[in-house]
N, C-alpha and C positions, 0 to 999 in steps of 0.2 A: 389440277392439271393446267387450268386457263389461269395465267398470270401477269397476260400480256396489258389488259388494259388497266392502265393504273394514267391518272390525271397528270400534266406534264407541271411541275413546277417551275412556278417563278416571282419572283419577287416583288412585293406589294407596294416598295416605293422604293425609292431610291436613295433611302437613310440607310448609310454602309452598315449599321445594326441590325435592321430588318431584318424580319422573320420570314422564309419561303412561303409561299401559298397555293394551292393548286390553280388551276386555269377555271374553274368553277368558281372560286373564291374572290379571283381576280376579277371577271366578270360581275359581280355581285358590286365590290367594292367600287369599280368605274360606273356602273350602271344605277347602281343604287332601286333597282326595279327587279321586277321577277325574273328569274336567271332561267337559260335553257340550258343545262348541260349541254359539255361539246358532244358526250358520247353518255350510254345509255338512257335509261327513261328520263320525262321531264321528272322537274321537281314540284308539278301536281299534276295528277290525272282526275278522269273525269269519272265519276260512278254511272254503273249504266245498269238501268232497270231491265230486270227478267225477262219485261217484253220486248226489251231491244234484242237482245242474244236468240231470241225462236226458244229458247228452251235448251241449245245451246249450253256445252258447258267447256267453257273457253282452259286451254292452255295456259295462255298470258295475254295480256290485252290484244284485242287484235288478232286474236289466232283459237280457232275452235277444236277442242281435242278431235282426234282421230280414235276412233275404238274398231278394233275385229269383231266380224258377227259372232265368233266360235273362240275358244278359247285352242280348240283342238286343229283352227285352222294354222297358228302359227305353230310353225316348222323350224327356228331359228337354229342356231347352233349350239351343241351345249359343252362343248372342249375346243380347246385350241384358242387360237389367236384372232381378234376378229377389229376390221379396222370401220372404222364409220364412213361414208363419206362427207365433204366439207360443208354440205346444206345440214348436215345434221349437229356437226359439232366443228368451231372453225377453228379450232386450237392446231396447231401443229402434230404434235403429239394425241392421235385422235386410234391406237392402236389398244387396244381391250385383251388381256389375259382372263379366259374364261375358268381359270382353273385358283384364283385370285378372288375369294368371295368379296369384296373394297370391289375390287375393276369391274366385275360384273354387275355391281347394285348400283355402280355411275355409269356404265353400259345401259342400261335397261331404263336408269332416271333420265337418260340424254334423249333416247329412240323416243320411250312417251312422251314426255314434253315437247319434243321438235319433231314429230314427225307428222309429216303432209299428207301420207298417201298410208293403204293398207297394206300394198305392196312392201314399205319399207316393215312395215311390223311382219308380217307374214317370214321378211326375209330373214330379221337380225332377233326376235325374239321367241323363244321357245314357251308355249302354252305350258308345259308342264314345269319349267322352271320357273316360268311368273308367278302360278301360285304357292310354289314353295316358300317364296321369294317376297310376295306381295305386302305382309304387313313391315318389312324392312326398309323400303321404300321411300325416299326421302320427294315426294312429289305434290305439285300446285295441289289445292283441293280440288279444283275442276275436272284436273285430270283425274284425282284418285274419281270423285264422284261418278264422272260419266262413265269411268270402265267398271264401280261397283253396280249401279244402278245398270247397267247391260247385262254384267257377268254375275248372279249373286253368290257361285264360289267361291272370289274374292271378298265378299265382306265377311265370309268364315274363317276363311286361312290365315 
């Protein structure tokens, strides 16, 4: 659905034969040093030991999953049409057909991964759909781990 970021090409020298290169590439080749991408992660991170995270079991760098205490607490929708807002997913196109088994398992891999609060889970996902749903799932291990380790329905279903 997200297809907007893609590196802007441009040209690596100014020999009318030349080969396009991204703007990553081009940086690389000026710099001759370790490059920062313009846009997402760098291209090295840092490992960080168990004791840094509390125990903690992170989304993505930087960001600590959110889990429900109850599985029975989320109430989400489970038909119709359901849109995201842009903290959660920043594509244009962020509208979910629940009735779409595809649009729902990218519905439900967006909400756990990016979501901040348990308000958003409470609101856009269904306890009883998760677990039908759960080993389908295309998600960080952090996140799968920290909602199996709370929920252990989830690591049967």
């Amino acid at each position: 659905m997200c297809n907007d970021h893609r590196p802007a090409t441009i040209p690596v020298s100014t020999h009318p034969g030349a080969a396009p290169a991204t703007a990553v590439q081009e940086l690389r080749i000026r710099s001759r040093a370790r490059v920062v991408p313009v846009w997402g992660y760098p291209d090295t991170m840092q490992a960080v030991s168990p004791t840094t995270t509390s125990g903690a079991h992170l989304a993505r760098p930087g960001r600590r999953a959110v889990v429900a205490r109850t599985l029975t607490e989320l109430h989400g929708p489970t038909t119709g049409m359901v849109e995201l807002p842009v903290r959660l997913m920043w594509c244009a196109d962020r509208a979910f057909d629940l009735a779409d088994p595809d649009q729902l398992l990218w519905l439900y891999e967006n909400v756990l991964r990016e979501s901040t609060s348990v308000d958003d889970l409470r609101r856009l996902v269904n306890g009883r759909t998760l677990r039908r749903v759960w080993h389908l799932l295309n998600l960080p291990r952090g996140v799968r781990v920290a909602w199996e380790s709370r929920h252990q329905a989830l690591r049967s279903a």
